[in-house]
C-alpha positions as CSV (number, residue, x, y, z in Angstrom):
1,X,-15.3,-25.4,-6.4
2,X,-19.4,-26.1,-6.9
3,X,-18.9,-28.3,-3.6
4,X,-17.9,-25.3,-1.7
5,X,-20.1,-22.8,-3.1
6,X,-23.1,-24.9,-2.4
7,X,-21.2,-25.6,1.5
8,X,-20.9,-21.9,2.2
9,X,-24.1,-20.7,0.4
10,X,-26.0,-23.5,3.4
11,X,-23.8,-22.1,5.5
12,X,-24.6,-18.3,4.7
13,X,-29.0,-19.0,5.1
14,X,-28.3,-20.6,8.3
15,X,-26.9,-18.1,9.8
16,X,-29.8,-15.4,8.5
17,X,-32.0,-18.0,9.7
18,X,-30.7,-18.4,13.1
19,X,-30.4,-14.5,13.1
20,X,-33.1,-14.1,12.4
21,X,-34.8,-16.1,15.0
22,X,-32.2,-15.0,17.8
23,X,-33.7,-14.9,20.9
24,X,-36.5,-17.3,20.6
25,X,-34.3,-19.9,19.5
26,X,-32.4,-19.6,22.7
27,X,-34.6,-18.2,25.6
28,X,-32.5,-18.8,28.2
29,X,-28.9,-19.0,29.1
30,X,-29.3,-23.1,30.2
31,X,-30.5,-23.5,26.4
32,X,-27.4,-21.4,25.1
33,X,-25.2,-23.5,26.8
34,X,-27.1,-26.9,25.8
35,X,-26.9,-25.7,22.4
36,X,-23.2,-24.8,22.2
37,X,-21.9,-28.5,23.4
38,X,-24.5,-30.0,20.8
39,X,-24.6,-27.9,18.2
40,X,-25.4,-29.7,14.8
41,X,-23.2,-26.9,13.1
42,X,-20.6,-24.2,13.2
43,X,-23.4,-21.6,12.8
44,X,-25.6,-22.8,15.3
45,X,-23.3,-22.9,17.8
46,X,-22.1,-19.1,16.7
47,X,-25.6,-17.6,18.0
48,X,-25.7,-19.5,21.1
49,X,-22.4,-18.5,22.1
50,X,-23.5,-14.8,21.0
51,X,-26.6,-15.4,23.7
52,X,-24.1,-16.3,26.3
53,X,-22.1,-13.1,25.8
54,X,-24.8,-11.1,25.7
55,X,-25.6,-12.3,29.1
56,X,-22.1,-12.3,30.6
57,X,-21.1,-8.8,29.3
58,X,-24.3,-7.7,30.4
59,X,-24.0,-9.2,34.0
60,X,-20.0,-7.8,34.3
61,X,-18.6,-11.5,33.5
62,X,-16.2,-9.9,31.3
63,X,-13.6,-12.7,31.4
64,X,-16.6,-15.2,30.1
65,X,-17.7,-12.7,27.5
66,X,-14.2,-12.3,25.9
67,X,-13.3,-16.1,25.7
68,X,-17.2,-16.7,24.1
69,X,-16.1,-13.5,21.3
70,X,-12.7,-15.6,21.3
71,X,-14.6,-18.4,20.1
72,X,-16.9,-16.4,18.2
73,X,-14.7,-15.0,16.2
74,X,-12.8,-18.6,15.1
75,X,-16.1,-19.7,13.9
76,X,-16.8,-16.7,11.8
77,X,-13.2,-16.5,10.5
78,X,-13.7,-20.5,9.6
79,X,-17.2,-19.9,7.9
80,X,-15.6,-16.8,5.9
81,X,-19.2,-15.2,7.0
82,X,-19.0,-11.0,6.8
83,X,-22.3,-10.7,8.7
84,X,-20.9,-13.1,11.4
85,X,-17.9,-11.4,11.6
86,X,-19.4,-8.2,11.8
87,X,-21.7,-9.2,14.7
88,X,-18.4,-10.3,16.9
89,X,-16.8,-6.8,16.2
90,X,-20.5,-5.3,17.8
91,X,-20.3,-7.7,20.8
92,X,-17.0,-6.7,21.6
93,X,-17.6,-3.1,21.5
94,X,-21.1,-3.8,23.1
95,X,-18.8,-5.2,26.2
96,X,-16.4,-2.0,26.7
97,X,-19.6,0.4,26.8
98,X,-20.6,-1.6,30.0
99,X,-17.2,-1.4,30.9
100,X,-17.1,2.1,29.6
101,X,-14.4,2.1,27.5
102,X,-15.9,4.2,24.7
103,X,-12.3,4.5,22.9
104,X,-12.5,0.7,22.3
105,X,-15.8,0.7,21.6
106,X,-15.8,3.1,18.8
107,X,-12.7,1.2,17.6
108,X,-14.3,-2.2,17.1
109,X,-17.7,-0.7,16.1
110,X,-16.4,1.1,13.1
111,X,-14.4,-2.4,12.7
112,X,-17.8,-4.1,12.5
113,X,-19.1,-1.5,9.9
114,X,-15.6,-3.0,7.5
115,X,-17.7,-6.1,7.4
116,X,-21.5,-5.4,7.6
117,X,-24.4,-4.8,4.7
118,X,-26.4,-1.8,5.1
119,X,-29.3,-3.5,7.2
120,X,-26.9,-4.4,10.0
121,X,-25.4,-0.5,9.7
122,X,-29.0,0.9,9.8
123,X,-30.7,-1.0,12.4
124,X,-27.9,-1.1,14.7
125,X,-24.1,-0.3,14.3
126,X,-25.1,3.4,13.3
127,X,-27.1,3.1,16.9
128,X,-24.6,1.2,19.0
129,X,-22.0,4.6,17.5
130,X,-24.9,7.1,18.3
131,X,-24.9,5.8,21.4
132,X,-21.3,6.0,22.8
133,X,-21.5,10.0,21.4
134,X,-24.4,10.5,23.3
135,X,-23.0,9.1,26.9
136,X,-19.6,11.0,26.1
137,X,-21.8,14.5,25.4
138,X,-21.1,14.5,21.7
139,X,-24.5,15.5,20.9
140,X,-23.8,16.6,17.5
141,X,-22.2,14.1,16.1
142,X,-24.8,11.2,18.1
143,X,-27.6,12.9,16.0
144,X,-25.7,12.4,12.5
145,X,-25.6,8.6,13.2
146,X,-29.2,8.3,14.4
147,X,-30.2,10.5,11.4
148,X,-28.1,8.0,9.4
149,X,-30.7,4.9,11.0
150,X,-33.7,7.3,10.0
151,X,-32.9,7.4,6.3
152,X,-34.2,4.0,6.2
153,X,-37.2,2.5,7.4
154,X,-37.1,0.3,10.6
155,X,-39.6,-2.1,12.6
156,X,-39.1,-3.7,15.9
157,X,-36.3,-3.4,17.9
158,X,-34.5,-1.2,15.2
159,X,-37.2,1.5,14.9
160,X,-37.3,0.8,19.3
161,X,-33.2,2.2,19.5
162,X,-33.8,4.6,17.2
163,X,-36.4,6.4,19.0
164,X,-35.0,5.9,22.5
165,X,-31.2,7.6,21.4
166,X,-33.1,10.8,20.1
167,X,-35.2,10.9,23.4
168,X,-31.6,10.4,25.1
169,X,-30.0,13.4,23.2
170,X,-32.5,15.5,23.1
171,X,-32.2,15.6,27.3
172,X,-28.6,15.8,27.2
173,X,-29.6,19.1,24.6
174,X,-32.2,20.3,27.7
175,X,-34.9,19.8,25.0
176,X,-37.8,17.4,26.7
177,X,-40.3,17.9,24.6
178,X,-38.4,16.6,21.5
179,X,-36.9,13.7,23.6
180,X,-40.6,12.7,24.8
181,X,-41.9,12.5,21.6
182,X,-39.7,10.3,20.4
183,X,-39.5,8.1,23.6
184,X,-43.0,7.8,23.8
185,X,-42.9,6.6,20.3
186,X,-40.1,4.3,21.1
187,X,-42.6,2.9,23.8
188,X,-45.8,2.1,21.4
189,X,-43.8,0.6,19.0
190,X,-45.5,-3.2,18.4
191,X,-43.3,-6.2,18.5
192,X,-40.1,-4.1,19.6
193,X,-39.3,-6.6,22.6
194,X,-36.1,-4.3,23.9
195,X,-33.8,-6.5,26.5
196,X,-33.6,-4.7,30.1
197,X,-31.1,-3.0,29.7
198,X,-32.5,-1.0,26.9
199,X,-36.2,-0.7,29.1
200,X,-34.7,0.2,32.2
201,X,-33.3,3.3,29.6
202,X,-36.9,4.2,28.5
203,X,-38.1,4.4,31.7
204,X,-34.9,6.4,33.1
205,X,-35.1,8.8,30.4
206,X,-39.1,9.5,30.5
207,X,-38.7,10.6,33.6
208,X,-35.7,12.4,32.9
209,X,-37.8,14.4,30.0
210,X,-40.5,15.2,32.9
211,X,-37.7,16.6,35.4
212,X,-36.5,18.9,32.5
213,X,-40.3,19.7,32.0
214,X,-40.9,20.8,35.4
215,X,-43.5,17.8,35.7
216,X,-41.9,16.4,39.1
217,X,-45.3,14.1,40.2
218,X,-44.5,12.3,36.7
219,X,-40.9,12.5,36.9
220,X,-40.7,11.1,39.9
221,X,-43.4,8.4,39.3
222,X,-40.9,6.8,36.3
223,X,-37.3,7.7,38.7
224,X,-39.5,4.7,41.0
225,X,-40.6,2.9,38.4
226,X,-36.6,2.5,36.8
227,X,-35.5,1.2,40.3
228,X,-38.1,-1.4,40.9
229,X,-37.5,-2.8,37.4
230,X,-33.8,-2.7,37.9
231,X,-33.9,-4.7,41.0
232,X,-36.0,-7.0,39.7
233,X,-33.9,-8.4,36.4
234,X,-30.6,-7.6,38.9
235,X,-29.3,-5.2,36.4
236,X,-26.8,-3.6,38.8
237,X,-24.7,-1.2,36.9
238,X,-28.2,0.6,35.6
239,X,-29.7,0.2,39.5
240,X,-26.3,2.2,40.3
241,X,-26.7,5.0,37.2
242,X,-30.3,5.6,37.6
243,X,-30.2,5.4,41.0
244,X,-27.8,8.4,41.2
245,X,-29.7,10.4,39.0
246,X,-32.7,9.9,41.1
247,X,-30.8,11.0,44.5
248,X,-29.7,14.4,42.2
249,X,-33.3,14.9,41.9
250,X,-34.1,14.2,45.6
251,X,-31.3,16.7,46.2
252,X,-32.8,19.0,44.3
253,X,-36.0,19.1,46.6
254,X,-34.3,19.3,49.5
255,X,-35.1,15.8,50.2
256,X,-31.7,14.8,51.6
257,X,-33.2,11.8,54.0
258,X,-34.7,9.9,51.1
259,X,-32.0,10.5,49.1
260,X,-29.4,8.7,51.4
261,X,-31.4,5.8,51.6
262,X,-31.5,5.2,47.9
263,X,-27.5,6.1,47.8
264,X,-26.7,3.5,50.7
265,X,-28.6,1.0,49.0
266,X,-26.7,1.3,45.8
267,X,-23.6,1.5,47.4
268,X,-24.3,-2.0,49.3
269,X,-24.9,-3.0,45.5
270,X,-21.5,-1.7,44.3
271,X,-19.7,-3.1,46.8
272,X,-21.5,-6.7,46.5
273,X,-21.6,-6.5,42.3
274,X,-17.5,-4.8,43.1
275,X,-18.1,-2.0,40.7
276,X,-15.9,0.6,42.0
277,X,-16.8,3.2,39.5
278,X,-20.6,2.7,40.9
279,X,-19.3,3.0,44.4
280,X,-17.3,5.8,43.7
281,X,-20.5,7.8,42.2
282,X,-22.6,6.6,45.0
283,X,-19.9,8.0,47.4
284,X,-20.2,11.4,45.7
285,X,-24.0,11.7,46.4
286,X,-23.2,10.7,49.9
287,X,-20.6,13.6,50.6
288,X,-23.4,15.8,48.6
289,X,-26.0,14.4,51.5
290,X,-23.5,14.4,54.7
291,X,-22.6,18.1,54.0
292,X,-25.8,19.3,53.9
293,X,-26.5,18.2,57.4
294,X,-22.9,19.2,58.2
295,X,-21.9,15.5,59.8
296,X,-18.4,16.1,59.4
297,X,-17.2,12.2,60.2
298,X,-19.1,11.1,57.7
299,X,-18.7,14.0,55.0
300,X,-14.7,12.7,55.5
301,X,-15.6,8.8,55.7
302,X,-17.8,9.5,51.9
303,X,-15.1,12.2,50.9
304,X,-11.9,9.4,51.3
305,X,-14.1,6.9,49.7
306,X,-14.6,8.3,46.3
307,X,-11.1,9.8,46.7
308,X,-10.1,5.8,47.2
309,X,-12.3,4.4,44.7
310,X,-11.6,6.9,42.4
311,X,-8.2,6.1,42.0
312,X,-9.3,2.4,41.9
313,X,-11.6,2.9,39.1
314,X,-8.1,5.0,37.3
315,X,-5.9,1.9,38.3
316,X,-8.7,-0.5,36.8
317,X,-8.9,1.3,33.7
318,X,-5.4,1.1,33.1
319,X,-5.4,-2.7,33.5
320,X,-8.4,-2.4,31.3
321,X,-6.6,-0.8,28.8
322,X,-3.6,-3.3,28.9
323,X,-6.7,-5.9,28.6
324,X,-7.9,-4.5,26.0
325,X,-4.8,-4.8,23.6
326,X,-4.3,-8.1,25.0
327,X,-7.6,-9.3,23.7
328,X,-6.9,-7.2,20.5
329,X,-3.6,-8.9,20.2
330,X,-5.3,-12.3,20.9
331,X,-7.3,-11.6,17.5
332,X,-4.6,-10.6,15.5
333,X,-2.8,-14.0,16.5
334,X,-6.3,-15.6,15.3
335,X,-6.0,-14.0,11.9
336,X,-2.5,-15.1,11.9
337,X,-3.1,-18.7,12.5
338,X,-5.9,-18.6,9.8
339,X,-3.8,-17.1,7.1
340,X,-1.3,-19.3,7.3
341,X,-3.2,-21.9,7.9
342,X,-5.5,-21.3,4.3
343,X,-1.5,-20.5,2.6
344,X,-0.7,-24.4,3.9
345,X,-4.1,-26.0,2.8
346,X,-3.8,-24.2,-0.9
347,X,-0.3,-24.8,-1.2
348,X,-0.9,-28.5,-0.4
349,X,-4.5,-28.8,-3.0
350,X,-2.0,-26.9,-5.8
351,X,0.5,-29.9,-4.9
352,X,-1.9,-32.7,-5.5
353,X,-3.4,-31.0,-8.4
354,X,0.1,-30.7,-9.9
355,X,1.1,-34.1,-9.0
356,X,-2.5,-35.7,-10.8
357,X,-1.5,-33.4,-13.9
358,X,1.8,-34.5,-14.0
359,X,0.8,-38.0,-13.7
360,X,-1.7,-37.9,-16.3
361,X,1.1,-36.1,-18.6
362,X,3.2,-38.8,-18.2
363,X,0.7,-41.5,-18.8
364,X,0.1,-39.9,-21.9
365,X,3.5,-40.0,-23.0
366,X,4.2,-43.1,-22.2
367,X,0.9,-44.2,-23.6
368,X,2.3,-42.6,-26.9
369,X,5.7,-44.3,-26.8
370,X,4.1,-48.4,-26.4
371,X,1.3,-48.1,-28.1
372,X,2.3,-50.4,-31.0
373,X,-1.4,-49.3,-33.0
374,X,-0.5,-46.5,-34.6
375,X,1.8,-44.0,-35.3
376,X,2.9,-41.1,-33.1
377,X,3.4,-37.7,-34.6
378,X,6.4,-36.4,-32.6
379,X,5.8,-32.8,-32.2
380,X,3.4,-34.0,-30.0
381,X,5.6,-35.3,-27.9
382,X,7.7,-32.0,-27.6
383,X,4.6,-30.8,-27.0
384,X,3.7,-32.8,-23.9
385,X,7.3,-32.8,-23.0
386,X,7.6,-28.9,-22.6
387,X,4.0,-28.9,-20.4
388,X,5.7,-31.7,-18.2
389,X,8.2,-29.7,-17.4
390,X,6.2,-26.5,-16.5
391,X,4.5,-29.0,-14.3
392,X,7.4,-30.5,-12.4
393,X,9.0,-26.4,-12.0
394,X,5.5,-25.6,-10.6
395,X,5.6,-28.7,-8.0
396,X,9.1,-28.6,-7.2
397,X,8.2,-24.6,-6.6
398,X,5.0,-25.1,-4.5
399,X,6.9,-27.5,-2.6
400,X,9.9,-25.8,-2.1
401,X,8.7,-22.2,-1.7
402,X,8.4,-22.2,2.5
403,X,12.2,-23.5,2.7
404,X,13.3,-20.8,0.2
405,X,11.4,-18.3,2.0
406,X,12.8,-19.5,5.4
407,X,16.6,-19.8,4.3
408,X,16.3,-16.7,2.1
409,X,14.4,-14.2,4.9
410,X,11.6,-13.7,2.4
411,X,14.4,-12.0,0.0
412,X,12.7,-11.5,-3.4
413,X,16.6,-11.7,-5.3
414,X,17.4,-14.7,-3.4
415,X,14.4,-16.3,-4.4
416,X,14.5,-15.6,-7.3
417,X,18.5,-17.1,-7.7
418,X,17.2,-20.2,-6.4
419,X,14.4,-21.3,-8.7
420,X,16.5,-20.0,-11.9
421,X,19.2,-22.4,-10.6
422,X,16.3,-24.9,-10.2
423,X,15.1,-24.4,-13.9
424,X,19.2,-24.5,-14.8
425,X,18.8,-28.1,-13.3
426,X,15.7,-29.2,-14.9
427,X,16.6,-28.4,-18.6
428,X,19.6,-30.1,-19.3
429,X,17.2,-33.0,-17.9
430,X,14.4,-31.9,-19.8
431,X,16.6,-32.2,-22.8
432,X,18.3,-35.9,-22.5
433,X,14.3,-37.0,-21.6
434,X,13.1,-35.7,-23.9
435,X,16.0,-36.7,-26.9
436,X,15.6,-40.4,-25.3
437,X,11.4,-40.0,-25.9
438,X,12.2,-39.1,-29.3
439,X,14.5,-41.6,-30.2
440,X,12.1,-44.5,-28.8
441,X,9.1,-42.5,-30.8
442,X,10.9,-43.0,-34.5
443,X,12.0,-46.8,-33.4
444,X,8.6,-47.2,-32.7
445,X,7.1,-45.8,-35.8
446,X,9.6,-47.7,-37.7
447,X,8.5,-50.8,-36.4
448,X,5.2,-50.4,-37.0
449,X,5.6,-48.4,-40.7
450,X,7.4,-52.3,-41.1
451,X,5.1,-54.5,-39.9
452,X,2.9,-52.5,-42.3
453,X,4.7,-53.1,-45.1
454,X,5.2,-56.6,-44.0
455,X,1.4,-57.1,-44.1
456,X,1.1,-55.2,-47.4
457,X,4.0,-57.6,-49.3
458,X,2.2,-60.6,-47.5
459,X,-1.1,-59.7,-48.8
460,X,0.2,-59.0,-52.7
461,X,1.7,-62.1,-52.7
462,X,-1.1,-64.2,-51.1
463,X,-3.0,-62.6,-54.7
């Protein structure tokens, strides 16, 4: 028992450790992958495989981001790690946000919170849950969690979401001065480091804040500024989002020309990156554009292509949802696998440590019985006689138990019938062992209460 507390409690600081470094242990995806194949431990190999999924999930490899949560998972199931197990539930509902499956999300988010400690809820499950009620237009309920982060104090990266989701639903509430205060103090904050995805958001959502403000020079100046830093780290699903927000302010200005030239870009990025519900959107903006110049071949062409895609995107989300409890299925199984797997290994330590008791009961019996140095009181060996058989109804139970539970169908009666049948078996046998102990006990103490006496006469005599 100390071995394995001091194994996990190793175990438990390495992975705070390695969480704690997490990015800068790993700074690119060739080192992730290095580290998973050569991984000294279970835990290293657990935070490179969480860099990898980051990265796929991010990059719509969803197939690659669900087998590295597959593995994921294993490890923290094997490790018995809450905080581990807690950051798998986050990736996965991290993945179906990108995929936009906010039902799923929220599922395995409030999973995560079952096995996190109040830093992990603070600085970021409360956030990732904000979040999803802020892109749905649950406003209200998006500003309870965030107000759940602020009732703890945050640095870095923490303090950087919470900031950036009041600046996001304070626009969705058509309040920009609220939402600019708190993005621009998302934006000074030292040390935050945010990942791309979460920049290419400040930026979005600054100008955003400006539009609402009527300050369209600024507005307009940050719209820009999203889309070059979008195409540079290849982020194609914000490139898409942004992008469309940016031709609906275009739009607004009557500026239809530039506006279809940012919406035919995008679309030759939704159909390269096959997003269909980014081509679908894009589509939309360009029936928006074709009918204001009144091009009627084209308002049809962009009209039957969001019609088309739109029913792709419904078909995909059906499959996605079939995927979805696949994968959540594919867990379960997991959990399965392990429970039974721990029932086997205890059963199977409780057999060896009945079969060393039992042995060393025995030993001391027979110990007892041909020892020829002293005499044996023989309500001790009742005594010993009674715990041997406790012992041997305990093994013969432990090792029994799975074939009594397979011919019975897990009955409880049945079971029951058929280890009072077992002990109806052993007693009569604990009985005659016992009888045939006792009778060797008082031969033996007669022997030696005679040589005793033998020694006794022959040492009066020798006198």
């Amino acid at each position: 028992m100390m071995k394995k507390l001091i194994s996990y409690s190793l175990l438990f600081f390495s992975a705070i450790q390695l969480s704690a470094q997490g990015r800068r242990q790993f700074p690119n995806i060739d080192s992730a992958r290095v580290i998973v194949v050569t991984a000294k431990n279970a835990a290293e190999k657990f935070f490179a495989l969480r860099v990898l999924d980051r990265y796929y999930y991010t990059t719509g490899l969803y197939d690659s981001s669900a087998s590295a949560q597959t593995e994921m998972y294993m490890i923290a199931k094997d490790l018995k790690i809450d905080s581990l197990m807690s950051l798998v539930y986050r990736a996965i509902g991290n993945r179906y946000v990108t995929k936009s499956d906010y039902n799923f999300s929220l599922a395995s988010y409030h999973k995560a919170l079952d096995y996190s400690d109040t830093e992990l809820r603070t600085t970021g499950l409360y956030g990732n849950i904000a979040y999803v009620y802020a892109m749905t237009g649950n406003n209200k309920v998006a500003l309870d969690y965030i107000n759940k982060m602020a009732a703890y104090g945050q640095t870095g990266i923490g303090l950087f979401f919470k900031n950036l989701l009041y600046g996001l639903v304070y626009n969705n509430m058509n309040k920009p001065d609220s939402s600019l205060f708190y993005i621009r103090a998302a934006e000074n904050i030292p040390g935050a480091n945010p990942d791309p995805l979460l920049y290419a958001a400040l930026l979005f959502h600054i100008g955003k804040a400006n539009e609402l403000n009527n300050e369209n020079d600024i507005a307009e100046a940050y719209y820009k500024k999203t889309m070059v830093f979008c195409r540079e780290k290849n982020i194609a699903s914000s490139l898409i989002r942004y992008g469309n927000g940016y031709c609906d302010f275009l739009l607004k200005s009557n500026r239809y020309e530039e506006a279809k030239q940012i919406a035919k870009t995008n679309l030759l990025v939704a159909q390269k990156t096959n997003i269909n519900e980014g081509i679908s959107t894009v589509a939309e903006v360009l029936r928006k554009i074709y009918t204001h110049s009144a091009e009627k071949d084209s308002i049809i062409f962009y009209a039957q292509m969001q019609i088309d895609y739109k029913d792709s995107v419904n078909n995909q989300q059906k499959i996605a949802e079939f995927q979805n409890l696949t994968f959540s299925q594919q867990l379960r199984e997991i959990d399965e696998q392990k429970r039974v797997s721990d029932i086997k290994l205890q059963r199977d330590q409780n057999i060896q440590y009945a079969l060393i008791a039992l042995g060393i009961v025995i030993f001391i019996i027979f110990y007892l019985l041909l020892s020829r140095s002293f005499i044996t009181n023989k309500k001790m060996i009742e005594f010993l006689g009674v715990i041997a058989l406790l012992i041997v109804f305990e093994f013969l139970n432990l090792l029994l138990h799975p074939f009594l539970e397979k011919i019975t169908n897990h009955s409880t009666v049945l079971m029951l019938l058929a280890l009072v049948c077992i002990a109806a078996m052993l007693v009569p046998l604990h009985h005659k062992v016992e009888k045939w102990a006792t009778a060797k006990l008082v031969e033996k103490n007669k022997r030696i209460r005679l040589a005793a006496a033998k020694r006794t006469i022959e040492e009066l005599e020798g006198r």
